[in-house]
C-alpha positions in Angstrom: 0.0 0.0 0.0 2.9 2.2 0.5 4.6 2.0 -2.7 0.8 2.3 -4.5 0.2 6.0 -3.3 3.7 7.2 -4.7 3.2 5.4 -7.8 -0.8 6.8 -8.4 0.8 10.8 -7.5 3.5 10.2 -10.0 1.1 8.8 -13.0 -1.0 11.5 -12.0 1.7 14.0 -12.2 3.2 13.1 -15.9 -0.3 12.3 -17.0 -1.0 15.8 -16.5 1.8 17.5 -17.7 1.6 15.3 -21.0 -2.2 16.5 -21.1 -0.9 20.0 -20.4 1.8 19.5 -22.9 -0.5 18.5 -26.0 -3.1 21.6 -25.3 0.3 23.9 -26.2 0.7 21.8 -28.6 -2.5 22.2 -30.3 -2.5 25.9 -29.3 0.8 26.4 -31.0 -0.3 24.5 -34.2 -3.7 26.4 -34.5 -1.7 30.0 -33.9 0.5 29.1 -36.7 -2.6 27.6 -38.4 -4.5 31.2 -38.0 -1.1 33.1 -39.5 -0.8 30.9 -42.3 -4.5 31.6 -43.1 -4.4 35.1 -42.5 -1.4 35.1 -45.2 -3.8 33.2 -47.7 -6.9 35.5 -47.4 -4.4 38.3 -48.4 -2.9 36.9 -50.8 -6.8 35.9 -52.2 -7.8 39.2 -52.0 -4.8 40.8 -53.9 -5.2 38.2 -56.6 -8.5 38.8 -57.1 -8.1 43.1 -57.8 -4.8 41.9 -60.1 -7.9 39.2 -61.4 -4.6 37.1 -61.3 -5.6 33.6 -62.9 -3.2 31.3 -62.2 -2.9 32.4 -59.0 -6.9 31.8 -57.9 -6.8 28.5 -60.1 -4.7 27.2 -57.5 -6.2 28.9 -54.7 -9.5 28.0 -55.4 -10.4 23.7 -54.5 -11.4 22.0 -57.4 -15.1 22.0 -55.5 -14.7 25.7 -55.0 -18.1 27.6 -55.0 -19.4 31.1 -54.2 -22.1 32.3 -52.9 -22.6 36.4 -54.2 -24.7 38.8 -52.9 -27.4 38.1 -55.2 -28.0 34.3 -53.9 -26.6 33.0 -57.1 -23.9 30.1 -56.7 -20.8 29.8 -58.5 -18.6 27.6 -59.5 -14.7 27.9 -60.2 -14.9 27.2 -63.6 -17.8 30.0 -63.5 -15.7 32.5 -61.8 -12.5 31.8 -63.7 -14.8 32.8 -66.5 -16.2 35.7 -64.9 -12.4 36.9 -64.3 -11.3 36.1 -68.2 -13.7 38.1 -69.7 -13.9 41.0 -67.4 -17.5 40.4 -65.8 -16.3 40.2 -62.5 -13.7 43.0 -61.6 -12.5 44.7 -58.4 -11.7 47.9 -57.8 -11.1 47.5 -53.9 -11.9 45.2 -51.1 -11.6 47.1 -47.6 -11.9 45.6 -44.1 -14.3 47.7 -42.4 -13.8 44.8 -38.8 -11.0 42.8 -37.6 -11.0 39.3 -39.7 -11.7 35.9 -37.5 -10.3 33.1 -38.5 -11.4 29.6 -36.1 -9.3 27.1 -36.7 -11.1 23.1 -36.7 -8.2 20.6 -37.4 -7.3 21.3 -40.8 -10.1 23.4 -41.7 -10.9 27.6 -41.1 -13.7 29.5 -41.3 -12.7 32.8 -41.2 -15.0 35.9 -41.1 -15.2 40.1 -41.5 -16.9 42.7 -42.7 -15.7 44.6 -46.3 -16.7 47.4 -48.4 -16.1 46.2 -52.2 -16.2 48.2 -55.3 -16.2 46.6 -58.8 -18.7 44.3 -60.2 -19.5 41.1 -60.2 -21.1 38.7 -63.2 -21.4 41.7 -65.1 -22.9 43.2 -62.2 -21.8 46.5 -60.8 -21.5 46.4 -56.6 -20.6 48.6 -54.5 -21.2 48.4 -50.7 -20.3 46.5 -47.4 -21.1 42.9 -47.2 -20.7 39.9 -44.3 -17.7 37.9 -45.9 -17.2 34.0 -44.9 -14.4 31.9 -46.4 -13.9 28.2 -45.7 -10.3 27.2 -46.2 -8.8 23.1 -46.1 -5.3 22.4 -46.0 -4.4 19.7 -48.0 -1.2 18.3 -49.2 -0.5 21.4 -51.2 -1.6 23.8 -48.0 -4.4 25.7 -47.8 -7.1 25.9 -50.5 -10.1 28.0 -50.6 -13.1 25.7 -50.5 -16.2 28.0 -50.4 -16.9 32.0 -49.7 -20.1 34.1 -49.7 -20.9 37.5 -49.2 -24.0 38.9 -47.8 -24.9 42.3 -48.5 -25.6 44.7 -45.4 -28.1 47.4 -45.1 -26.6 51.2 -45.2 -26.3 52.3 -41.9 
């Protein structure tokens, strides 16, 4: 009984700091996660006002789809072709709030608020919208898998 008590305080002792040890672990990862992410949405954003091609081809999943203001859904093939010939163009995409990003394993969902000017489908648009983007990382890092933007009322 002696040597049991010792024994149970010290399992209990590395149990917990191996425990404690994974949480900073995963905090660490997700952090680094966020960054990386961060960098991507960037990076998005700039290719889209350059309407860079090659650039959102690989950004963009193959299952890639958007959700506009209008309710309409696109797909990438759609808004590659939207980006060839000139129906969708950006002037400027502001953040108007800081940008979330949650990290879930290997998947974000980042949000924000943004004033955009340009058009889009042909469509001129102008105005702040509620912005969602759902990023995986995959073996190529991380890929834009779905967005939509909602439009906001004027305040």
């Amino acid at each position: 009984m002696k040597h049991i008590i010792p024994c149970i305080i010290i399992n209990v002792a590395l149990l917990s700091f191996a425990f404690g040890q994974s949480v900073t672990q995963k905090e660490s990862t997700d952090s680094r996660s966020e960054h990386e992410v961060r960098q991507a949405i960037e990076k998005y954003r700039a290719a889209l006002l350059r309407r860079d091609i090659p650039a959102l081809e690989q950004m963009w999943a193959d299952d890639y789809f958007f959700v506009n203001a209008a309710g309409e859904m696109l797909t990438k093939a759609q808004r590659l072709a939207n980006l060839k010939s000139g129906a969708t163009t950006l002037e400027s995409i502001n953040e108007e709030e800081e940008l979330k990003v949650r990290i879930h394993q290997n998947t974000a969902v980042a949000t924000s608020r943004v004033t955009i000017k340009g058009q889009y489908s042909g469509q001129q648009t102008s105005g702040q919208y509620r912005s969602i983007h759902i990023w995986v990382k995959g073996s190529t890092g991380w890929q834009l898998v779905a967005n939509q933007l909602t439009a906001l009322a004027p305040k």
